[in-house]
VMD Tcl script that draws the C-alpha trace (Angstrom):
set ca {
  {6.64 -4.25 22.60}
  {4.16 -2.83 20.28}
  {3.38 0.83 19.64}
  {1.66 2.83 17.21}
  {2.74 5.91 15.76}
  {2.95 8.76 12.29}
  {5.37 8.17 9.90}
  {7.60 11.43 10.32}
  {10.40 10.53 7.16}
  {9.94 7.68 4.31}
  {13.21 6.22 2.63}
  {11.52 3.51 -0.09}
  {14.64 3.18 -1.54}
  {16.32 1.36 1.73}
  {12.88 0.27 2.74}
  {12.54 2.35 6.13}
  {10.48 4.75 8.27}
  {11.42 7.02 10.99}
  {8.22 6.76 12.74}
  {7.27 9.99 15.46}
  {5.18 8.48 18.88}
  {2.74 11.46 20.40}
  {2.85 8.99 23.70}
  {5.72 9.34 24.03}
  {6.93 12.99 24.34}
  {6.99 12.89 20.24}
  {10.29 10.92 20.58}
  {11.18 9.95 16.64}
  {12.72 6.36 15.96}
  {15.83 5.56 14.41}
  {15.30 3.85 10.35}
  {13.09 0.84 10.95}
  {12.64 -1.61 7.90}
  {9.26 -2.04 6.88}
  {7.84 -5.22 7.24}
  {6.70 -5.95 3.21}
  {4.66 -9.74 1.79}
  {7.85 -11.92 0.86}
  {8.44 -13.93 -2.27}
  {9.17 -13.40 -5.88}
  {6.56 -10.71 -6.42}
  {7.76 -8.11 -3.61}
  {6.95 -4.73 -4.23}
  {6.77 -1.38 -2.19}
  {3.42 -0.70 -3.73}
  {1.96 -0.26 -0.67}
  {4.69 1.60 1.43}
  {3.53 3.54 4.01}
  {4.14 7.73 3.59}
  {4.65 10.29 5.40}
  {2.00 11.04 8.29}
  {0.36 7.27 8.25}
  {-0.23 6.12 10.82}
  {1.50 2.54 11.69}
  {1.99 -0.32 13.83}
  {5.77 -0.90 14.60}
  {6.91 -3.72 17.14}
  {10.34 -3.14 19.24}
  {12.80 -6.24 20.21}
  {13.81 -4.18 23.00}
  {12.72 -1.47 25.89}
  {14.86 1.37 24.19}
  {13.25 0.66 21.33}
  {16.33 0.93 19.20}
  {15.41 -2.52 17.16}
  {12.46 -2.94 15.50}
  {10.63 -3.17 12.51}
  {7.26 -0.92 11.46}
  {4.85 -3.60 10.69}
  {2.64 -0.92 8.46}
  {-0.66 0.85 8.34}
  {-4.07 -0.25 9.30}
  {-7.52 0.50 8.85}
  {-9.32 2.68 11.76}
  {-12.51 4.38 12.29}
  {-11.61 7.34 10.31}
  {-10.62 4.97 6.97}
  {-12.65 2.15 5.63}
  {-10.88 -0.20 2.85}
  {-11.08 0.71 -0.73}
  {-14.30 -1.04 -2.59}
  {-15.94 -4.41 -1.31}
  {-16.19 -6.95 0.35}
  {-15.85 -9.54 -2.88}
  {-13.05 -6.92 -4.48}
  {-9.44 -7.34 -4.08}
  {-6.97 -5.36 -5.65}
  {-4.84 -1.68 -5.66}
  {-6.60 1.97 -5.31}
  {-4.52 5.21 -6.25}
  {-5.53 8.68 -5.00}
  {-5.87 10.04 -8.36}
  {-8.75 7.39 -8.68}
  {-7.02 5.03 -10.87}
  {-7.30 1.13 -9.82}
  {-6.55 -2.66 -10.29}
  {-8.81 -4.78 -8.51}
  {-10.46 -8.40 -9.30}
  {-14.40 -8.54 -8.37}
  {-15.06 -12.37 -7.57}
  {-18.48 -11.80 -7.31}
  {-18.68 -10.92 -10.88}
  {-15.60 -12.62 -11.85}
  {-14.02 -9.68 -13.39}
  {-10.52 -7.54 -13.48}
  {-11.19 -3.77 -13.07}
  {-8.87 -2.07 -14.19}
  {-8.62 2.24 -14.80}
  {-6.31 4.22 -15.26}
  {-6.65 8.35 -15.30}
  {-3.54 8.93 -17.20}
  {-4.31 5.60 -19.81}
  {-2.84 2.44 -19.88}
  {0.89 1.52 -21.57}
  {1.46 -1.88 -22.79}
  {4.94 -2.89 -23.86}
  {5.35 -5.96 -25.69}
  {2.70 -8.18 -27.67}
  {-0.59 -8.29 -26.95}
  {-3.24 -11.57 -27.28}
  {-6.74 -11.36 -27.28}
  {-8.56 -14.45 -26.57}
  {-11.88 -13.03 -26.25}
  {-14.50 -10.62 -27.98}
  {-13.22 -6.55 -27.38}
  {-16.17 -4.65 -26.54}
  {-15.80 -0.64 -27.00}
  {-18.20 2.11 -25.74}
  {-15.41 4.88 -25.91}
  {-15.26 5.25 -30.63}
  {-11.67 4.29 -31.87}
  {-10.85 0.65 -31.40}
}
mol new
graphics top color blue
foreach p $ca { graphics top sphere $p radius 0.5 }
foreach p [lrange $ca 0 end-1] q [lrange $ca 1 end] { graphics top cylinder $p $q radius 0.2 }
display resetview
């Protein structure tokens, strides 16, 4: 069974939700994992936070086994840039995103950008911003 509800308490660390269902008399779920892409590049990036709201499916009616399957886009919340852009926005306005339509990485970052390690350049470096 599939219900929809706010995400009352986060836990990123063990990668669960207790998730609060107005439906149903505001009853609050036990931890459910979050349901997160697989492979070597997993990351809780996008984890959903307190007050989301989220998509969680039950194995059973008492609804203590399930999983929150994460947040979705409504009426109130249209996704971050367009349609040909693909990538990560932060509420501070910082962002990662790739633009095929342009065939470009976008990248900004309010606080700057830290690079550890070497750095190649295999192209010109264009500044508009004085110290290069």
């Amino acid at each position: 069974m599939n219900f929809i509800g706010q995400v009352s308490t986060a836990d990123p660390g063990s990668g669960s939700v207790r998730v609060t269902f107005p439906d149903r008399d505001n009853m609050v779920s036990a931890p459910l994992p979050v349901i997160t892409p697989g492979g070597w590049g997993r990351t809780n990036a996008a984890f959903p936070e307190p007050g989301d709201t989220v998509l969680c499916a039950f194995l059973d009616n008492d609804r203590s086994a399930g999983f929150c399957l994460g947040t979705y886009y409504g009426s109130e919340d249209a996704p971050p840039g367009y349609v040909h852009q693909q990538g990560v926005w932060f509420e501070d306005g910082s962002f990662v995103f790739y633009d095929r339509s342009t065939r470009m990485l976008n990248i900004k970052a309010v606080g700057g950008i830290k690079i550890e390690g070497d750095l190649t350049v295999t192209g010109n470096i264009t500044s508009s911003g004085g110290v290069l």
